[in-house]
N, C-alpha and C positions, 0 to 999 in steps of 0.2 A: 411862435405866437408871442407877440409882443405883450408885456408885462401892467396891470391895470395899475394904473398910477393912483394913489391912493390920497385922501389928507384927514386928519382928525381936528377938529373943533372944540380944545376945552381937552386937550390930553392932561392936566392936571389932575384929575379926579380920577375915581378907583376904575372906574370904566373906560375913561379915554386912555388909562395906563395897561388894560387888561387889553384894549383894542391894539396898542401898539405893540404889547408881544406879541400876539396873535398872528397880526399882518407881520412881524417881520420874519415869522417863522413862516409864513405861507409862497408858495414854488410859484405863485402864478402874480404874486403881487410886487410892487416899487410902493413904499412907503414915501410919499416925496414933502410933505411939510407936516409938522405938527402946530398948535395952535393954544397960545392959555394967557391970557391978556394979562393978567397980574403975573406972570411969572416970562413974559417975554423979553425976550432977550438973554434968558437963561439957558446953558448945557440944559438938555433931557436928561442926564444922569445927574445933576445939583440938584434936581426936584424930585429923583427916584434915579438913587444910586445903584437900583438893580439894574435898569436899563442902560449904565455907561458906555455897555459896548455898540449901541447904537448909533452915536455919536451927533443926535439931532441937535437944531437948536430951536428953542421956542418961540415962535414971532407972534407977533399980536394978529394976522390975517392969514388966510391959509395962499398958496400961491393958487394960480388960475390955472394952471395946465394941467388938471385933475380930471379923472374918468369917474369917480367917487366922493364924497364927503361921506364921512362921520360925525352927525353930529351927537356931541355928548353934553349937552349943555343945560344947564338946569330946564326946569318945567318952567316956563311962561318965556322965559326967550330963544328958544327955538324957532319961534314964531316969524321973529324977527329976522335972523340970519337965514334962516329955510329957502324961502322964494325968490331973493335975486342969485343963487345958487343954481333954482331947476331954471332961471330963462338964460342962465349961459349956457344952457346945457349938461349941465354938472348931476348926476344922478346923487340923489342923498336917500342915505337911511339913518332916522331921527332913532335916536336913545332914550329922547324924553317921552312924555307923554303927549307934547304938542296935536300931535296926528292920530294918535290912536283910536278917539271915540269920532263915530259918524253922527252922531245928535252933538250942532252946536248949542244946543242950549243946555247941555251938562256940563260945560267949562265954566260956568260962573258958579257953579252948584260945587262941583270935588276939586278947580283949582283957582277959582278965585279971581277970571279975567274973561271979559268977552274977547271971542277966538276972533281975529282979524281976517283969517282967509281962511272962509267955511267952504271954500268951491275946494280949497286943495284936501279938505276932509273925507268929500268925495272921492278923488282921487287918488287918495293914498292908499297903498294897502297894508293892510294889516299883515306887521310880518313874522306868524306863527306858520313855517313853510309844513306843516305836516296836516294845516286845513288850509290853506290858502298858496299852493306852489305855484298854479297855475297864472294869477293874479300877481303874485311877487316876479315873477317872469318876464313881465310886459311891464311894470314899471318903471315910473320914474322918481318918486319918492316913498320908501317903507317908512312904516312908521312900527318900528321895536317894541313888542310887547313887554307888559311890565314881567319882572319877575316870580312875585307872588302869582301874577294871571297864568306864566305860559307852565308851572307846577299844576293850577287847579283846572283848567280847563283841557289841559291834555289828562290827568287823571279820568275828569268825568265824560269826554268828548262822545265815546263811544255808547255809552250807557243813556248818556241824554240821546242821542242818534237812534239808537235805536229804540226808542221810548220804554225802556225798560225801568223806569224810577216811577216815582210820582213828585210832583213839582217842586217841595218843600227840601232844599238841600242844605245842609250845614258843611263850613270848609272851614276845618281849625288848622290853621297854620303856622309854622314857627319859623326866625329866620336866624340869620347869623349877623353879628354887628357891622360887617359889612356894609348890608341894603342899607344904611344910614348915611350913609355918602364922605367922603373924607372930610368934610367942614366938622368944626370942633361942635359937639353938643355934650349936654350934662348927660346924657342919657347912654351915650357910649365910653363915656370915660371908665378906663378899664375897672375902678374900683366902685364906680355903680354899677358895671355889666357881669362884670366877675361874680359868678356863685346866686346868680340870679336871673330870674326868670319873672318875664312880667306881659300882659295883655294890654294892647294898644287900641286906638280906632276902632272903639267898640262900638261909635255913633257912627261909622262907617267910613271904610277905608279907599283911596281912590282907585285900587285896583278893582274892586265892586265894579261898577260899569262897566270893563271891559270884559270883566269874567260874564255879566248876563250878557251884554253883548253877542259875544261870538259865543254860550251856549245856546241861547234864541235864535243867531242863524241856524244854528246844525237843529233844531223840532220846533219851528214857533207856534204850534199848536198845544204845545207844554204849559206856557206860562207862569214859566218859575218863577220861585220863591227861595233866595238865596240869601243865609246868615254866615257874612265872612268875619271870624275873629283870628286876626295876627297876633302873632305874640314873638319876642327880641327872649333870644335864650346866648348863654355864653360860648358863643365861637363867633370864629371871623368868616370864615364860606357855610354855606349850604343853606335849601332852606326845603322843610318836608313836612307836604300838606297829606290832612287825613280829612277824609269827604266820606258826609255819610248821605244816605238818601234812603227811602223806603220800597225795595221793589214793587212793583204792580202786582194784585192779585193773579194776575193771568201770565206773571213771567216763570216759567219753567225751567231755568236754567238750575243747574248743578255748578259748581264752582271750577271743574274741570273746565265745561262747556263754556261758562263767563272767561274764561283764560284765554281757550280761542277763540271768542269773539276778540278778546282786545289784542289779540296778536295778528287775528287777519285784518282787524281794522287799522293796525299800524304796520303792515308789511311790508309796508314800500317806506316806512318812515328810518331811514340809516341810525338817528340818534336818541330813539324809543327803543327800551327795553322794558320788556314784560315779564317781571321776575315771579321766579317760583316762592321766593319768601320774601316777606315784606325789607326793603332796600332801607341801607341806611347814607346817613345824606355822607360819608365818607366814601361811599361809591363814584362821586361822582363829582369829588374835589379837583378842582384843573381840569375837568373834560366841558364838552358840550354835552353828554347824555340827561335826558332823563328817565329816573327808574320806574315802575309802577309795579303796583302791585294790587290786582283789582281780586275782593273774597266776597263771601257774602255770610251774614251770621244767620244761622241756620234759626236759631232759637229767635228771634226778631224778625226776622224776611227780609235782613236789611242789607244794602250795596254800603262796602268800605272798600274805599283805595285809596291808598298809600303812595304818594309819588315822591320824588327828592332829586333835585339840580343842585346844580353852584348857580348860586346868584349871580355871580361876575361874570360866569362864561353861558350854559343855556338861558339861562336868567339877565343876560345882558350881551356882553360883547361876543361872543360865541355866536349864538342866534345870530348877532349883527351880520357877521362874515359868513355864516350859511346864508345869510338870505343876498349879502356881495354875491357868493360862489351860483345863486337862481339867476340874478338881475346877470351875469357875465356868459351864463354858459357853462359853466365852470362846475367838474363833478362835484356834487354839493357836499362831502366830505371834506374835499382841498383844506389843506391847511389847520384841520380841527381832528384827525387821529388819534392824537394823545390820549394816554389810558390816564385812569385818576391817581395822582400822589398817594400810597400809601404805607405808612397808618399814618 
């Protein structure tokens, strides 16, 4: 079988650097351009001295003879470079946010630009492959769930699904300085992030929308009611959300019983794990997994789950290449085995 020729869009950033390890460790892919307009014309290993055995070099355009794009490119220009991309034929899966919400009229609302190609909105699919495999399958452009989303909505998936809450949910989340993107800000600089802990986007955060999103697909007789607070804590990967909700007077479950509902609801899912004690976000440093850990507090009646990713890999570039490994065929594992770095 001939090898998926690959390219990345914006490899300068922590994501399009996490995409090109990924792919050059993967048995079924050809990494063949990478792409980062301020830094082209540079070695890939001058910009990320980890990667010098790669021996790429940066150009400002991705070459044409690609079976895939990556795009890793900020939010609001993905827009732009996306769509003469799908009429060469070129399959893309977007890292931004460009494509992820199906209501154009929430991109002037969480980022600040009317969407130029609302048809290809439609057309995208949402590329969280453990509700949406089927769909990622047949496309031609995914569009990559945010991070903080693809933690809180695989936590609660199951629980909203089966209508076992009531509508009113809280997701408190924390992440690593990472999600802040390599560009310089005051906010990551080690000796503000160091030894502290702080609460963001308390007037609401842009992953909001895609989290009710795709919980409203899975019960939109629900109606939810979702309070999402992030919060930047000191490290560089993971990020681990705790969601609470109030069971239904008429849910019956026992905590055993809630255990296998969320293990048969993710059985066929390769990079969900249903842990017996709540996960910590070192589990799952360098992998694609995500952890969960769904209880219920006997004394309250209340649903609590615990999930925890890497940002960069199920939270970003990992998902990217499962949802390659749906769009090729390709056992949806390929390439993404690795256990997590530890300690």
């Amino acid at each position: 079988m001939a090898k998926i020729k690959t390219g990345i869009i914006n490899v300068t950033g922590y994501i399009g650097a996490e995409l090109a390890r990924l792919l050059c460790q993967h048995p079924q892919v050809e990494l063949t351009s990478v792409t980062g307009r301020s830094a082209a014309g540079q070695k890939l290993g001058n910009v990320f001295p980890y990667l010098s055995g790669l021996g790429y070099s940066i150009k400002a355009e991705l070459d044409s003879n690609i079976d895939v794009a990556f795009s890793a490119m900020p939010h609001k220009t993905s827009v732009d470079v996306v769509p003469p991309l799908l009429k060469q034929g070129i399959k893309v899966i977007d890292v931004s946010a460009d494509f992820r919400l199906k209501n154009v009229g929430e991109y002037p609302k969480w980022y600040g630009f009317t969407h130029p190609s609302p048809e290809l909105l439609k057309e995208a699919a949402y590329g969280l492959p453990e509700l949406h495999r089927d769909e990622i399958t047949s496309a031609s452009l995914v569009a990559n769930p945010g991070c903080y989303s693809t933690g809180a909505i695989l936590a609660l998936a199951p629980a909203v699904k089966e209508g076992l809450i009531y509508p009113n949910i809280v997701i408190d989340s924390k992440s690593g300085v990472s999600g802040a993107g390599r560009t310089l800000s005051l906010n990551a600089h080690y000796s503000e992030a160091n030894e502290n802990a702080c609460a963001y986007s308390l007037e609401g955060h842009r992953h909001l929308p895609e989290i009710e999103q795709e919980l409203e697909l899975l019960n939109p007789e629900l109606s939810l009611s979702i309070t999402f607070v992030p919060h930047l804590v000191p490290m560089t990967r993971g990020i681990l959300s705790s969601c609470y909700a109030k069971l239904t007077d008429s849910c019956q479950l026992t905590v055993d019983s809630l255990h296998q509902l969320y293990r048969e609801f993710y059985k066929d899912a390769p990079f969900v794990r249903v842990t017996d004690k709540p996960p910590h976000t070192k589990y799952a440093w360098g992998n694609n997994f995500c952890f969960i850990y769904p209880t219920i507090d006997l004394k309250t009646n209340r649903l609590i789950v615990i999930s925890c990713l890497d940002n960069l890999v199920k939270g970003g570039a990992g998902q990217a290449v499962q949802n390659m490994n749906l769009l090729f065929d390709l056992p949806e594992t390929a390439g993404l085995e690795a256990l997590a770095i530890y300690p």
